[in-house]
N, C-alpha and C positions, 0 to 999 in steps of 0.2 A: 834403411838403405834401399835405395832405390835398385828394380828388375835390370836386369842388364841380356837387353836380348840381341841377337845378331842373326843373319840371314847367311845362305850358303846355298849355292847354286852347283845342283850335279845330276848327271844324267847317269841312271844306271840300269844294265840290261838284268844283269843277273841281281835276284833278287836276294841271295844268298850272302853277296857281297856288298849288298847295300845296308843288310841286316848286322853282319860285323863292322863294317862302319858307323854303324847308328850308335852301336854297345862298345865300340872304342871312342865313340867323342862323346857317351853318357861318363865312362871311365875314369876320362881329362876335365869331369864337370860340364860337358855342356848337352845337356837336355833338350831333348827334342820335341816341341809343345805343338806345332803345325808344321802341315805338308801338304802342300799340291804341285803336283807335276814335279818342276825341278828343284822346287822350292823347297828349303829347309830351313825354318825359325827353332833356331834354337836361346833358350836359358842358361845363362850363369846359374852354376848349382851344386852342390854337393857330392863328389865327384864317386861315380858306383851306387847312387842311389837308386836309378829305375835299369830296369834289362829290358830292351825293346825287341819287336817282332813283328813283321812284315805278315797280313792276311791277305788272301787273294780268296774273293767272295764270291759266291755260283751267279748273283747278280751284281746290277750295281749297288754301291752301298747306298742307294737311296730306296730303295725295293723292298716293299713290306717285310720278306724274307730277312732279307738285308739285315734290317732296321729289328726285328728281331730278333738276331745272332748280336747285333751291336749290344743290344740289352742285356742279354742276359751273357755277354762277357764282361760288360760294366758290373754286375751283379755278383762275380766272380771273383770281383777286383781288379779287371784290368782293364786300364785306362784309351780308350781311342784317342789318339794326337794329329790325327791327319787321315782325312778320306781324297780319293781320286779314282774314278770311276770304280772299277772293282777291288782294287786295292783300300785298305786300312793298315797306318800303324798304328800300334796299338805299346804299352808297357805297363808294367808293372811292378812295385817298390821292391828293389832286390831283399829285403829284410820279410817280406811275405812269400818268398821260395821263389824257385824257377818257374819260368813263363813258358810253359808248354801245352803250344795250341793242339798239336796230334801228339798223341801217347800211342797210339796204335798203329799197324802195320797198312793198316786199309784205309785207314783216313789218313797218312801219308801218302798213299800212291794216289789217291782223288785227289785231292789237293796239286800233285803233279799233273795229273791228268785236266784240268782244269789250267792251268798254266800252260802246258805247251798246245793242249788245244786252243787259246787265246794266240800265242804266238803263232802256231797253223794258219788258224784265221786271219793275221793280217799276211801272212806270205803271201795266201790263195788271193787276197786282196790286189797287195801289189801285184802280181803274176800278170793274174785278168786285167788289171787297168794297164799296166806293161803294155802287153799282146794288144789290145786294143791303140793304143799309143803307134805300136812297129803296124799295123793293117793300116794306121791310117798314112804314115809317115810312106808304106809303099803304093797305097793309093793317090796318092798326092804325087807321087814321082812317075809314075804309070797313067795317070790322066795330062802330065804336063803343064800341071797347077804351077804357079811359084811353089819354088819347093823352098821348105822351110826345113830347116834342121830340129826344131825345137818338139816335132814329134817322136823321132829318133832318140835325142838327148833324154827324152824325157820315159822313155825307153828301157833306156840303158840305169839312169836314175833308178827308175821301181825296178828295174829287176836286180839291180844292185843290194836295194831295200828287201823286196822278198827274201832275198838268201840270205839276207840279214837276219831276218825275223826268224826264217828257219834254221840258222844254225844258234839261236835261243832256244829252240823246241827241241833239238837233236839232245844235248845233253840232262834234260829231263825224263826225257822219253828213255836213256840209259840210263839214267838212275831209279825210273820207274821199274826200268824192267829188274834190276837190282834186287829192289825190293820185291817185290813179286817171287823173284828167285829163292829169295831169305825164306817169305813168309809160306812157301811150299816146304822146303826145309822143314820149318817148324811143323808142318800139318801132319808131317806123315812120321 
């Protein structure tokens, strides 16, 4: 019998909820074999066979680093299905136990830490190309140029997109701190 593969296009910020979607349509049979960007090829398959799980890597996954964590999670048994810059999914055959990447208190909060610091970094991105966008859109009205709306628009765009990015980082950054909380808790 021939592969029966399909495609499914979805954009997702939290990655949390990308992760329970991956592990309800392995559930219903359909296995998730590649992934880039929006992209999702998934397999006809055997429905609860693999449990999947979302990495976000300190480089990209092409960076010797990288490519050494990749190894020796294959080594492990669990399978990479899709790299995109710093992200990898990764799964592993539900019949060889739960897929858990941090078992510990400190390499979960790195893990968040790395994540919302990523989100940080595109806010601060959009922000600065913003600002830049608004000086130029008042200089251009202030010298008496044709004035062009599309510095402005384009403005209001990224700074749109910034608070976007940052209210991604916000709910990591409280669940970091969460755990932080927990694992003092414990210490003392």
């Amino acid at each position: 019998m021939a592969k029966q593969f399909f495609t499914k296009w979805r954009f997702f910020y939290n990655y949390e909820k990308e992760t329970v979607w991956l592990n309800k349509m392995a559930q219903e049979g359909y296995l998730l074999v590649d992934y880039w960007w929006t992209r999702y090829t998934f397999e006809k398959g055997i429905p609860g066979s693999y449990v999947y799980a979302l990495e976000f890597l300190e480089h990209m996954h092409t960076h010797p680093e990288s490519q050494q964590y990749i190894a020796f999670l294959e080594e492990m048994g669990v399978e990479v299905v899709g790299r995109y810059m710093h992200w990898i999914s990764v799964r592993k055959k539900t019949e060889d136990g739960p897929l858990e990447l941090y078992t510990d208190t400190a390499s979960q909060i790195e893990k968040l830490n790395r994540i919302s610091k990523w989100w940080i970094s595109f806010s601060i991105l959009e922000f600065s190309i913003g600002l830049f966008e608004l000086m130029l859109s008042i200089f251009t009205a202030i010298s008496g140029e044709t004035h062009s709306v599309f510095p402005f628009t384009t403005f209001v765009l990224l700074t749109f997109f910034g608070f976007v990015f940052l209210l991604q980082a916000i709910p990591l950054l409280y669940k970091k701190k969460q755990l932080q909380a927990k694992s003092n808790i414990y210490e003392k």
